[in-house]
NURORO-224424 format. One record per atom (N, C-alpha, C, O): residue number from 1; residue in three letters; atom name; x, y, z. Coordinates in pm, 1 decimal, padded with zeros to 6 digits. Layout:
// residues N
@pos NUM code ALA site CA x X y Y z Z
...
//
This chain:
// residues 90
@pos 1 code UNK site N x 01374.9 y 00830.5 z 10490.2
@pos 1 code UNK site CA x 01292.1 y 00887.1 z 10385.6
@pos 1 code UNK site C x 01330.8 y 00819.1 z 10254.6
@pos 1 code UNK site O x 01445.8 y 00803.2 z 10213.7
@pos 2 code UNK site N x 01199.3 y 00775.4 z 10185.6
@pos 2 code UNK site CA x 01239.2 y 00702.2 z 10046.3
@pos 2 code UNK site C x 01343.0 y 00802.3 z 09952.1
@pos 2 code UNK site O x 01408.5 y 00890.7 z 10007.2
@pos 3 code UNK site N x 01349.2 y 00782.6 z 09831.1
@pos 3 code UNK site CA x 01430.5 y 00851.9 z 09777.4
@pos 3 code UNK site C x 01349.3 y 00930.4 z 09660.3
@pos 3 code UNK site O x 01407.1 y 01015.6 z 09592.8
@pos 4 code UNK site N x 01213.0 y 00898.1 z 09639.6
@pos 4 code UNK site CA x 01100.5 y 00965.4 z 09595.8
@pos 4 code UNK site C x 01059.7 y 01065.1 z 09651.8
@pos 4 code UNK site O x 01041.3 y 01173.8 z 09597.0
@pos 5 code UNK site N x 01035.2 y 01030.7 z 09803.6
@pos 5 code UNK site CA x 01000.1 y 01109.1 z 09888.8
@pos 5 code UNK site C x 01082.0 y 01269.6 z 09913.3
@pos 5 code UNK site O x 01036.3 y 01383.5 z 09921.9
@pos 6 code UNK site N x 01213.3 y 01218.2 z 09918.9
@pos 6 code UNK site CA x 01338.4 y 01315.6 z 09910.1
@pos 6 code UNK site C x 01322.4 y 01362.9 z 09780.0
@pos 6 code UNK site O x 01354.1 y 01481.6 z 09787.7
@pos 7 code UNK site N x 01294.8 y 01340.7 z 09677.8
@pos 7 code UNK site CA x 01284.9 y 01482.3 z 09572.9
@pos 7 code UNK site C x 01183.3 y 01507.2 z 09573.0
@pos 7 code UNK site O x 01167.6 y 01611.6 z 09509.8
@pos 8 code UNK site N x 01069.0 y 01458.3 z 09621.4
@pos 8 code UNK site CA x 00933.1 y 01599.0 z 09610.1
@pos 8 code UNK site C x 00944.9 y 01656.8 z 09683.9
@pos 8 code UNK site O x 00895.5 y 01763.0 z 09646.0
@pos 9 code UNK site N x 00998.7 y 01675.7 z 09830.2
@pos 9 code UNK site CA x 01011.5 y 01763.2 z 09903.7
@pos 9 code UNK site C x 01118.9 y 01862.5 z 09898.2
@pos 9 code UNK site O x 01101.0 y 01968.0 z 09959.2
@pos 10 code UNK site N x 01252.8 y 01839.7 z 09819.0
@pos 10 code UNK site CA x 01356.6 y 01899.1 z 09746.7
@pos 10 code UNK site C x 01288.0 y 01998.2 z 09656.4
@pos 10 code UNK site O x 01295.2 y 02120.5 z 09667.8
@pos 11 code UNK site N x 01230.8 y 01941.2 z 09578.9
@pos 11 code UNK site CA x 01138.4 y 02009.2 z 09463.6
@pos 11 code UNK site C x 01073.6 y 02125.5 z 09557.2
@pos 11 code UNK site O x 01125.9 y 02236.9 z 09561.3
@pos 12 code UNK site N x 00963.9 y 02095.6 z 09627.8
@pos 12 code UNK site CA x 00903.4 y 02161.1 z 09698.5
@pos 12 code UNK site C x 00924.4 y 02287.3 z 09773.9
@pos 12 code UNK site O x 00875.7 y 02400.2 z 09767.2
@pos 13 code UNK site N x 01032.3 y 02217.1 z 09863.3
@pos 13 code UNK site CA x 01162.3 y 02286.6 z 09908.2
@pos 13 code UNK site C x 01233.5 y 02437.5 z 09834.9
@pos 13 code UNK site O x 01237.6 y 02547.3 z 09890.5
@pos 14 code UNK site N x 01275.0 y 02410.6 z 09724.5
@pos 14 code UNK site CA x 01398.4 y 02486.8 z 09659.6
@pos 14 code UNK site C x 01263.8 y 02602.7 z 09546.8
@pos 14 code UNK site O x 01303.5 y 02707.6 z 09496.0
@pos 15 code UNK site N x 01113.9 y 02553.8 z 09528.7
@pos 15 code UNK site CA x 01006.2 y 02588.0 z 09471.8
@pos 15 code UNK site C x 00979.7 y 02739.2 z 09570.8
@pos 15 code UNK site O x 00939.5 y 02844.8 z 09522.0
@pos 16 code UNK site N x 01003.8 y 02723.9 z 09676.9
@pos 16 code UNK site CA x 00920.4 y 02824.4 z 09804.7
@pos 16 code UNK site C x 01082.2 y 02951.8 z 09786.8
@pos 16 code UNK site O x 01201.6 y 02924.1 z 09798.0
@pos 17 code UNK site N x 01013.4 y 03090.5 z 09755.5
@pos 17 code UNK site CA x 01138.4 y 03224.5 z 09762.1
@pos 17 code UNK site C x 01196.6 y 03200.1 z 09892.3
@pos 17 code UNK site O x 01167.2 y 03119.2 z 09980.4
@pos 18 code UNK site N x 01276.3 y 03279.4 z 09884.6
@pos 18 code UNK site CA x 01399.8 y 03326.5 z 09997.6
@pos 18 code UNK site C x 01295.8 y 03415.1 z 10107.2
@pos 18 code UNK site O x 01176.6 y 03438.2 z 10086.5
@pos 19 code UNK site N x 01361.4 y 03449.7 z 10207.1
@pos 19 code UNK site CA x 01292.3 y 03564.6 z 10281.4
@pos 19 code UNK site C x 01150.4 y 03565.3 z 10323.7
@pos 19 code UNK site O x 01083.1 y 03510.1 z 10236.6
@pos 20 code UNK site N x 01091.0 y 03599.1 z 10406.1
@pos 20 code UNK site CA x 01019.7 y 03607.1 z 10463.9
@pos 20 code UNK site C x 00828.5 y 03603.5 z 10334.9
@pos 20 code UNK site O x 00813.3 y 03664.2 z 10228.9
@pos 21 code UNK site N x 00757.1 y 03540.1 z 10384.2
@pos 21 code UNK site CA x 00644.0 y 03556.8 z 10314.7
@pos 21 code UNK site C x 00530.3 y 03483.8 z 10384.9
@pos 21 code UNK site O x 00553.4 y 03458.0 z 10503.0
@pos 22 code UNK site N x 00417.1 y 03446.7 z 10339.0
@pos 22 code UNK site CA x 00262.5 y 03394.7 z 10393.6
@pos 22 code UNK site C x 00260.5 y 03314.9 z 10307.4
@pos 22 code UNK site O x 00309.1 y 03318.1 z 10194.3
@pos 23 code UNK site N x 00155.1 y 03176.9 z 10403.0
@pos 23 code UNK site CA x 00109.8 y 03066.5 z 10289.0
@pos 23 code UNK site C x 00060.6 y 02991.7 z 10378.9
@pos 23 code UNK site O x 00073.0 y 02993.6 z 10501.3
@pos 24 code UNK site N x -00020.2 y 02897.5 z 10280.7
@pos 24 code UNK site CA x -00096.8 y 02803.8 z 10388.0
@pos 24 code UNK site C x -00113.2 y 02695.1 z 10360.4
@pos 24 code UNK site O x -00133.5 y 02667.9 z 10242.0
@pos 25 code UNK site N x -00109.6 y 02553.3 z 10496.2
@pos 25 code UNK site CA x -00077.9 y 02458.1 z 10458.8
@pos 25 code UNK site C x -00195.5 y 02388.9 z 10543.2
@pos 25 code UNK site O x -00231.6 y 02435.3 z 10651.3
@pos 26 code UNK site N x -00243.3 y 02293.1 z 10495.1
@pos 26 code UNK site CA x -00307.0 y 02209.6 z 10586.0
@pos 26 code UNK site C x -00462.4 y 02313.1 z 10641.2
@pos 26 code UNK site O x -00499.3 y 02287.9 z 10755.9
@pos 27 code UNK site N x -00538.5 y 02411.8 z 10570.0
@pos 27 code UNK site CA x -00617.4 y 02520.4 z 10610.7
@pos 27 code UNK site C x -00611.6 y 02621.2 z 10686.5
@pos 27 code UNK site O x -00699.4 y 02699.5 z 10722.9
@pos 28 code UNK site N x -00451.4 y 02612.5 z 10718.9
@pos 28 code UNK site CA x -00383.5 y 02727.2 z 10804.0
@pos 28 code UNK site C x -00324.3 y 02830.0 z 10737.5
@pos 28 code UNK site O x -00283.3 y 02815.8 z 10622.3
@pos 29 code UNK site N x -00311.0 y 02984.1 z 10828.9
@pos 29 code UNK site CA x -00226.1 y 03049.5 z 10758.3
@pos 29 code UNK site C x -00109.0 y 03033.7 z 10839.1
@pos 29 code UNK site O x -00105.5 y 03019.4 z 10961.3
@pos 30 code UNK site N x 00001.0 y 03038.2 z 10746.3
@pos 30 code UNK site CA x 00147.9 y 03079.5 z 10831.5
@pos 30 code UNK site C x 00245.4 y 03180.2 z 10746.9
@pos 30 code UNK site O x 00253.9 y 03197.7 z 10625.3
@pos 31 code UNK site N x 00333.0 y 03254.3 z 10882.6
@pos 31 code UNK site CA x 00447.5 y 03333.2 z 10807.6
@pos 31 code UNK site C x 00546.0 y 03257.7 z 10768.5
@pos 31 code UNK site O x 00519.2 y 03157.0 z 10834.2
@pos 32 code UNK site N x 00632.2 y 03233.8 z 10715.2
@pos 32 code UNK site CA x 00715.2 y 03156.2 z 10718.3
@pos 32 code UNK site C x 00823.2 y 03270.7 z 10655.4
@pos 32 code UNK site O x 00792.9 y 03369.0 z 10587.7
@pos 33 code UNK site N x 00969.0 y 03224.8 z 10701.6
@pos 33 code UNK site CA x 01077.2 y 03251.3 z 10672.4
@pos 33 code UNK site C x 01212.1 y 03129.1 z 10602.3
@pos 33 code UNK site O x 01262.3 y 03039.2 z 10669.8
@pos 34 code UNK site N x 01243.9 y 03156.6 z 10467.4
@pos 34 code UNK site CA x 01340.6 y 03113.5 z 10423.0
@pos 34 code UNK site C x 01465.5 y 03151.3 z 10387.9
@pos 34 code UNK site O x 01471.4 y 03227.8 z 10291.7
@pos 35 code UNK site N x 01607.1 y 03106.5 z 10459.3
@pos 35 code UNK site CA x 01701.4 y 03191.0 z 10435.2
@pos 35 code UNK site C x 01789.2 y 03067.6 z 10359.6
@pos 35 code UNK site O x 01755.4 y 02951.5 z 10382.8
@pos 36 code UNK site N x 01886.3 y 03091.1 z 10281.7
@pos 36 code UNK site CA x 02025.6 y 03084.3 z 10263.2
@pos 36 code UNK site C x 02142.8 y 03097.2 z 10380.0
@pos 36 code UNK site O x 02135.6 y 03202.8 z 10442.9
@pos 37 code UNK site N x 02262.4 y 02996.5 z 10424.1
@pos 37 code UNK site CA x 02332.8 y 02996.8 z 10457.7
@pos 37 code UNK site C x 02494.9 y 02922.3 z 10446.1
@pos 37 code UNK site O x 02515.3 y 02803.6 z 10420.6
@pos 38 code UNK site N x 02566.9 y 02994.8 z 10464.1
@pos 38 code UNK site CA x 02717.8 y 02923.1 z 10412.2
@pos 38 code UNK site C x 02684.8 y 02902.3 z 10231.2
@pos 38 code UNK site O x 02710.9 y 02806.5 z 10158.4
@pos 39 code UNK site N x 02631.3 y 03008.3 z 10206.1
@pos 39 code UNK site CA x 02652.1 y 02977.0 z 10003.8
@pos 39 code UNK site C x 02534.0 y 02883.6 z 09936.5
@pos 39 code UNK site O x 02537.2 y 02833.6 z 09824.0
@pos 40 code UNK site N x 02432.1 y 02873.3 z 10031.6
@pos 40 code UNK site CA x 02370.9 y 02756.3 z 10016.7
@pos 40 code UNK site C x 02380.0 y 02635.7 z 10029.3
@pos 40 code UNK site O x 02304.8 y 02550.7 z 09981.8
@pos 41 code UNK site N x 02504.9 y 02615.6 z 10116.5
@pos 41 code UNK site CA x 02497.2 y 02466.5 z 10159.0
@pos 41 code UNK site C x 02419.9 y 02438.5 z 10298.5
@pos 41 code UNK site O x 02416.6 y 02332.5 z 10361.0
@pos 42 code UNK site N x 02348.9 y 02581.9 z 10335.6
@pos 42 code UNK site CA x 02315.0 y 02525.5 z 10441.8
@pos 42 code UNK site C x 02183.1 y 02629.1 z 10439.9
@pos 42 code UNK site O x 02203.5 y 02749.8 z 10426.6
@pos 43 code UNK site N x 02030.4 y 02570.3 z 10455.5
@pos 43 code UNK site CA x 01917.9 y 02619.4 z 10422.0
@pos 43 code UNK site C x 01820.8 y 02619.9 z 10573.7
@pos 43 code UNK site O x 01814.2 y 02523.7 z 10650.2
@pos 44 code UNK site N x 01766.4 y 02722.3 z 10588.6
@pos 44 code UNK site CA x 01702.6 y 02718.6 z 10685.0
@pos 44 code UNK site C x 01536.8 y 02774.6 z 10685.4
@pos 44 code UNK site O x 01529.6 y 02871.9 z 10610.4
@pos 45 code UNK site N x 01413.5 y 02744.0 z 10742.9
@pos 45 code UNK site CA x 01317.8 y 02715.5 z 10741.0
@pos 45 code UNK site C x 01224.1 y 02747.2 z 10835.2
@pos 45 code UNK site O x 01176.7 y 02647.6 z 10889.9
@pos 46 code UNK site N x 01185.5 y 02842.1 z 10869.2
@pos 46 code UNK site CA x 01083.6 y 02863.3 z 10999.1
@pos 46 code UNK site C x 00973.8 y 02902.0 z 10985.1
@pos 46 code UNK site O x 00967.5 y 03014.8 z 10936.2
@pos 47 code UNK site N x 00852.2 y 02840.2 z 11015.2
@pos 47 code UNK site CA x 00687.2 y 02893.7 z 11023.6
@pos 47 code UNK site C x 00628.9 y 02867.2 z 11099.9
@pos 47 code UNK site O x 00607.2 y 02758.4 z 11153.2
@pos 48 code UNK site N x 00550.6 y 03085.4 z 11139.0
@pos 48 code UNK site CA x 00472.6 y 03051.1 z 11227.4
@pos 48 code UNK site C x 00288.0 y 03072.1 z 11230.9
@pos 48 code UNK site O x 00230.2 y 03178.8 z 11210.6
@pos 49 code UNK site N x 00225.6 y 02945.8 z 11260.7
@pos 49 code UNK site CA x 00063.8 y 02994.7 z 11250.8
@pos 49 code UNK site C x 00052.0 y 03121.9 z 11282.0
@pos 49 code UNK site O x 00108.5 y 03175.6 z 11377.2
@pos 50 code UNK site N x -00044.5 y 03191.9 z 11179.1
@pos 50 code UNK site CA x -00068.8 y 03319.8 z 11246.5
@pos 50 code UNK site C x -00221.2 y 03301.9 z 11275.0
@pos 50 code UNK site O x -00301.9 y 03265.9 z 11189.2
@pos 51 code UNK site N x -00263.1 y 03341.5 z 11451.8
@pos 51 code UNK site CA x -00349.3 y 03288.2 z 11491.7
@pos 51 code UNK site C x -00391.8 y 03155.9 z 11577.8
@pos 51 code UNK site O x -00489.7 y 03132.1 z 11648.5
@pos 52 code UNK site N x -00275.9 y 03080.0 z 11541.6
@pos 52 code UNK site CA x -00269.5 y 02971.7 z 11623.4
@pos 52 code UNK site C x -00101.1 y 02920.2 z 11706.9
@pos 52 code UNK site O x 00002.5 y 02978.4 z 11739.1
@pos 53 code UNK site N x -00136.3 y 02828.7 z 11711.3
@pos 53 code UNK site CA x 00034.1 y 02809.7 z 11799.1
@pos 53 code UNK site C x 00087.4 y 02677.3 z 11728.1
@pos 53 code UNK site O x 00121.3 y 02594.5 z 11812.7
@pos 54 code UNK site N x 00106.9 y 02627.3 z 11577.8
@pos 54 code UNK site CA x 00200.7 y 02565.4 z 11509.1
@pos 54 code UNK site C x 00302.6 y 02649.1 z 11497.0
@pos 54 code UNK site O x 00298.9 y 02772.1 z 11496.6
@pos 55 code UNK site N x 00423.0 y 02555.6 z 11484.2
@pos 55 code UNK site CA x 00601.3 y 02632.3 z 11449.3
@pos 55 code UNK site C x 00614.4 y 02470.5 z 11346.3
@pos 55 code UNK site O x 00577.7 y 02353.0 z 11347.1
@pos 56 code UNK site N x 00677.0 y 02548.9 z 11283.1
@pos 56 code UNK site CA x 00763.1 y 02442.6 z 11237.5
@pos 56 code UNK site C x 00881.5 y 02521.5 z 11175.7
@pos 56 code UNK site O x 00865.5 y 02624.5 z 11110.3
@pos 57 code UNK site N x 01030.8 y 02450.8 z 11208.3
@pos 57 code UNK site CA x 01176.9 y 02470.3 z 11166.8
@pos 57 code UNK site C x 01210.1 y 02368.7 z 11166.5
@pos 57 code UNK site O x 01185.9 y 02270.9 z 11237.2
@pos 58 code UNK site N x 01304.4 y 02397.4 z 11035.2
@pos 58 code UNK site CA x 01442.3 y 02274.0 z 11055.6
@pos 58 code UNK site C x 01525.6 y 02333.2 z 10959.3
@pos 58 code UNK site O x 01493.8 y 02430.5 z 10890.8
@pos 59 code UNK site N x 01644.5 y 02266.6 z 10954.4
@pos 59 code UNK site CA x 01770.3 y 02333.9 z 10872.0
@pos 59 code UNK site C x 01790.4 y 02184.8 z 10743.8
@pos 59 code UNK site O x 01777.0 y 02067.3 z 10778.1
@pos 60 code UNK site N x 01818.9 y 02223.1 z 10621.4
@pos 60 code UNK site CA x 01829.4 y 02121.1 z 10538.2
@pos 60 code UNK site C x 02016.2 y 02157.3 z 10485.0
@pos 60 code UNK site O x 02051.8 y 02275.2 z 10484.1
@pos 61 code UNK site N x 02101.1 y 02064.5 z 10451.8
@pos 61 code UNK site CA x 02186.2 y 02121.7 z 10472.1
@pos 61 code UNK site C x 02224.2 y 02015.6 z 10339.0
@pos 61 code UNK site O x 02198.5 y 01895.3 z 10334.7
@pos 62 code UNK site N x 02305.3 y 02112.4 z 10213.8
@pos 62 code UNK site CA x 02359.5 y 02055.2 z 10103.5
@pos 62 code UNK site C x 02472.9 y 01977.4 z 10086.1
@pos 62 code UNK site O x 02581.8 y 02026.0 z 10055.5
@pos 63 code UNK site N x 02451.2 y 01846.9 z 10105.8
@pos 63 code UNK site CA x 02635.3 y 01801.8 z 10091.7
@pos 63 code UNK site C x 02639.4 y 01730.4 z 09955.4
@pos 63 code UNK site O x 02554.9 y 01691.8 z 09874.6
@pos 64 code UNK site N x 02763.8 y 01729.4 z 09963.7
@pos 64 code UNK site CA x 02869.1 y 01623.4 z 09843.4
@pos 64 code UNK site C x 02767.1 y 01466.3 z 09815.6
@pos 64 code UNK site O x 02730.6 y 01410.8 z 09711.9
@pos 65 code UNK site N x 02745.3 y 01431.6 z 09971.7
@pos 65 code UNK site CA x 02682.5 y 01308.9 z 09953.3
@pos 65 code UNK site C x 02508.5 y 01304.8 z 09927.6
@pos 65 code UNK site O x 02442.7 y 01212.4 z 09879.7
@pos 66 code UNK site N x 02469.7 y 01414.8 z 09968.4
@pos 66 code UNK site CA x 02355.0 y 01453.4 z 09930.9
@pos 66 code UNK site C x 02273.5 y 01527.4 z 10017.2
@pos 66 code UNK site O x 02335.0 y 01628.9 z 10050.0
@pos 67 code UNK site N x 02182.8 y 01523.2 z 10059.4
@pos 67 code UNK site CA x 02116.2 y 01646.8 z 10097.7
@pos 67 code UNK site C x 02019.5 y 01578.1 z 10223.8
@pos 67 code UNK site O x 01952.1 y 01475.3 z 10217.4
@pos 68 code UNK site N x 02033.0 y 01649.2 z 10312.1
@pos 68 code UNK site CA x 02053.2 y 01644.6 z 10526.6
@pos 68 code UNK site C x 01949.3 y 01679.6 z 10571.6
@pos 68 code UNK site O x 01952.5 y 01795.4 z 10613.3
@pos 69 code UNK site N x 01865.1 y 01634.0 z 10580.8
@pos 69 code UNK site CA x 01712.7 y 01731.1 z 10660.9
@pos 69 code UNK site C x 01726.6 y 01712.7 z 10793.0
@pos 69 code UNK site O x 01740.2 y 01599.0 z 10838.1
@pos 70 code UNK site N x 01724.9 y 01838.1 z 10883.5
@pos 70 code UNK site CA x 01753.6 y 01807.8 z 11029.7
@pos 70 code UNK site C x 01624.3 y 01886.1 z 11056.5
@pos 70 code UNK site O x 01629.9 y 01992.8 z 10995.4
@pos 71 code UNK site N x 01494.3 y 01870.7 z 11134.9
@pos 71 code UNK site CA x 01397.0 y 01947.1 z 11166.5
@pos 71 code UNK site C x 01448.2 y 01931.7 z 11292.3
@pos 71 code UNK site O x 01521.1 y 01845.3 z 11341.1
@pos 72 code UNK site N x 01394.9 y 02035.5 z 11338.5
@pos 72 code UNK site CA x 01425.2 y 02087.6 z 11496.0
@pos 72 code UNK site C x 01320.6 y 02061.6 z 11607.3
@pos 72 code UNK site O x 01207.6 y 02106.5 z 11626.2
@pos 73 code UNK site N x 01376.6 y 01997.9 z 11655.4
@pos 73 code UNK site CA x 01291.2 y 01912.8 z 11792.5
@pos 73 code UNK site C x 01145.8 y 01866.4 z 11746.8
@pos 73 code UNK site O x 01078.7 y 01833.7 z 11844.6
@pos 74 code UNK site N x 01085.0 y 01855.6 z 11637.4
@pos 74 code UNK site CA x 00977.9 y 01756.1 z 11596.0
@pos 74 code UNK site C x 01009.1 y 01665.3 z 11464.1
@pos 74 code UNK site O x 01104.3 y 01667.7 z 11386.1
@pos 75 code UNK site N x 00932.3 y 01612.2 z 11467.7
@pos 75 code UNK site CA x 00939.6 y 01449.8 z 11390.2
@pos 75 code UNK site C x 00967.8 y 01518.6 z 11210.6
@pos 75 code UNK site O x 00912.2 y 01615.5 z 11159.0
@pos 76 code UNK site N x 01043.2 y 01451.8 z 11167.5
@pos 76 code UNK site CA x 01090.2 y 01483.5 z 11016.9
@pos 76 code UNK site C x 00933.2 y 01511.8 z 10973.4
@pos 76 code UNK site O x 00874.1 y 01618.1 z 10954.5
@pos 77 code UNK site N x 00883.6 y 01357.2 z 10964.1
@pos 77 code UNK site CA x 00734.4 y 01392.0 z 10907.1
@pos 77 code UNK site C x 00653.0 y 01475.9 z 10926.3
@pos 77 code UNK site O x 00575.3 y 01486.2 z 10831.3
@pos 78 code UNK site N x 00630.3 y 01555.8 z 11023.4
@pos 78 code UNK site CA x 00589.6 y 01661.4 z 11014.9
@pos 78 code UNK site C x 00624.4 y 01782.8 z 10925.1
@pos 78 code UNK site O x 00538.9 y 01859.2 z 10880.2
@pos 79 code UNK site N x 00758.8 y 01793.9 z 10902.6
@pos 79 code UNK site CA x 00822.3 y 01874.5 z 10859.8
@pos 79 code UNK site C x 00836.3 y 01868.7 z 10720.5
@pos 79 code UNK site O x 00862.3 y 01969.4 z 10654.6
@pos 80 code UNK site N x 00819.3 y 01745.8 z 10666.2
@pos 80 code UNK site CA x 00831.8 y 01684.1 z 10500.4
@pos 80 code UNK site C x 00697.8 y 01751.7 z 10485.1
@pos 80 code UNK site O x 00699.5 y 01835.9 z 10395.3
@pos 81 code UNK site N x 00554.7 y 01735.7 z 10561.9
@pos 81 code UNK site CA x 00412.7 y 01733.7 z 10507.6
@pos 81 code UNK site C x 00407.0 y 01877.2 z 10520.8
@pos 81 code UNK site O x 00314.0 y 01927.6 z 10457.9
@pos 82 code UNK site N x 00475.2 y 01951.5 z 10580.5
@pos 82 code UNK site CA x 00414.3 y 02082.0 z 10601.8
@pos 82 code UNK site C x 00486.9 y 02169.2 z 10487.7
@pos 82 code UNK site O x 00436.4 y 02272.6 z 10443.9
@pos 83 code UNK site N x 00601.0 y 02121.6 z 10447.0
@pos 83 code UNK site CA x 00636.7 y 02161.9 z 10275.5
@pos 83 code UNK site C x 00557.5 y 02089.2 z 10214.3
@pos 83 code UNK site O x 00453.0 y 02147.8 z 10185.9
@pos 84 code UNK site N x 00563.0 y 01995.2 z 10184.9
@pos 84 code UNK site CA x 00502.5 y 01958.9 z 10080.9
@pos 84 code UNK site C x 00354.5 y 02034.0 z 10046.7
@pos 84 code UNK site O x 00302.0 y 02021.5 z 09936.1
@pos 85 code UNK site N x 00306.6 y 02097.0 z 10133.1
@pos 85 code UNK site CA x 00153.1 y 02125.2 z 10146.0
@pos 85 code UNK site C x 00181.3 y 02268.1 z 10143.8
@pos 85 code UNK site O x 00092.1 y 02329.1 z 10084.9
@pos 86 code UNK site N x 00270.4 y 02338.6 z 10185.9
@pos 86 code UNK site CA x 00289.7 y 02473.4 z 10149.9
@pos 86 code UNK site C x 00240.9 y 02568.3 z 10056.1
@pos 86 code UNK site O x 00337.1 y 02633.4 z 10015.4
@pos 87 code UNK site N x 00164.2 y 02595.3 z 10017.9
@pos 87 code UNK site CA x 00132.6 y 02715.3 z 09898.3
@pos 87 code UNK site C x 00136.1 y 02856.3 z 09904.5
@pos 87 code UNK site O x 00033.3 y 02921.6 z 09922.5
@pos 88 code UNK site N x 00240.6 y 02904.6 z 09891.8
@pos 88 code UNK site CA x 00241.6 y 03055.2 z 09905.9
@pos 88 code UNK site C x 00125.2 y 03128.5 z 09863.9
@pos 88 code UNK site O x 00046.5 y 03098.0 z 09774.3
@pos 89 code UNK site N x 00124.1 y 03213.8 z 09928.4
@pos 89 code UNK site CA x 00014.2 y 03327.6 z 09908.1
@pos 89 code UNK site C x 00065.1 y 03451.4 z 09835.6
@pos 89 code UNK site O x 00165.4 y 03511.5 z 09874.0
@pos 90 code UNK site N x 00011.6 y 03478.7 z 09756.8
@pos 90 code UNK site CA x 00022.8 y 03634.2 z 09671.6
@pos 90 code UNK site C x 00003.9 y 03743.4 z 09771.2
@pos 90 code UNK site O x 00007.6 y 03861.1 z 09735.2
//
């Protein structure tokens, strides 16, 4: 991932609350869940279509050297576009 790329999705990222909420990406709705872990060095990420059968998770994890995106069993890019496109719902 460029290093452009890595702060709009940082941005994006750290932009979306804690805890559980709705939003939609790509003309979908999804629940999604955001937690805090280990103090915030370690961030985690799960959404699910409601209505359809998209998931997307992955864990982003804060280091010294900089910052770890691990998505879980699908392709990063998926996982960069589906934050980036995120818009919470009221």
């Amino acid at each position: 991932m460029t290093p452009g790329k890595l702060q709009a999705f940082l941005a994006a990222f750290d932009a979306l609350p804690l805890g559980a909420f709705n939003g939609t990406a790509a003309g979908r709705r999804y629940l999604v869940c955001r937690e805090n872990l280990a103090n915030g060095k370690s961030q985690k990420l799960v959404a699910r279509e409601l209505g359809g059968t998209d998931y997307i998770s992955l864990n982003l994890y804060r280091l010294t050297s900089g910052a770890w995106l691990k998505p879980c069993e699908m392709p990063e890019e998926k996982v960069i576009r589906f934050v980036l496109a995120l818009q919470v719902m009221e």
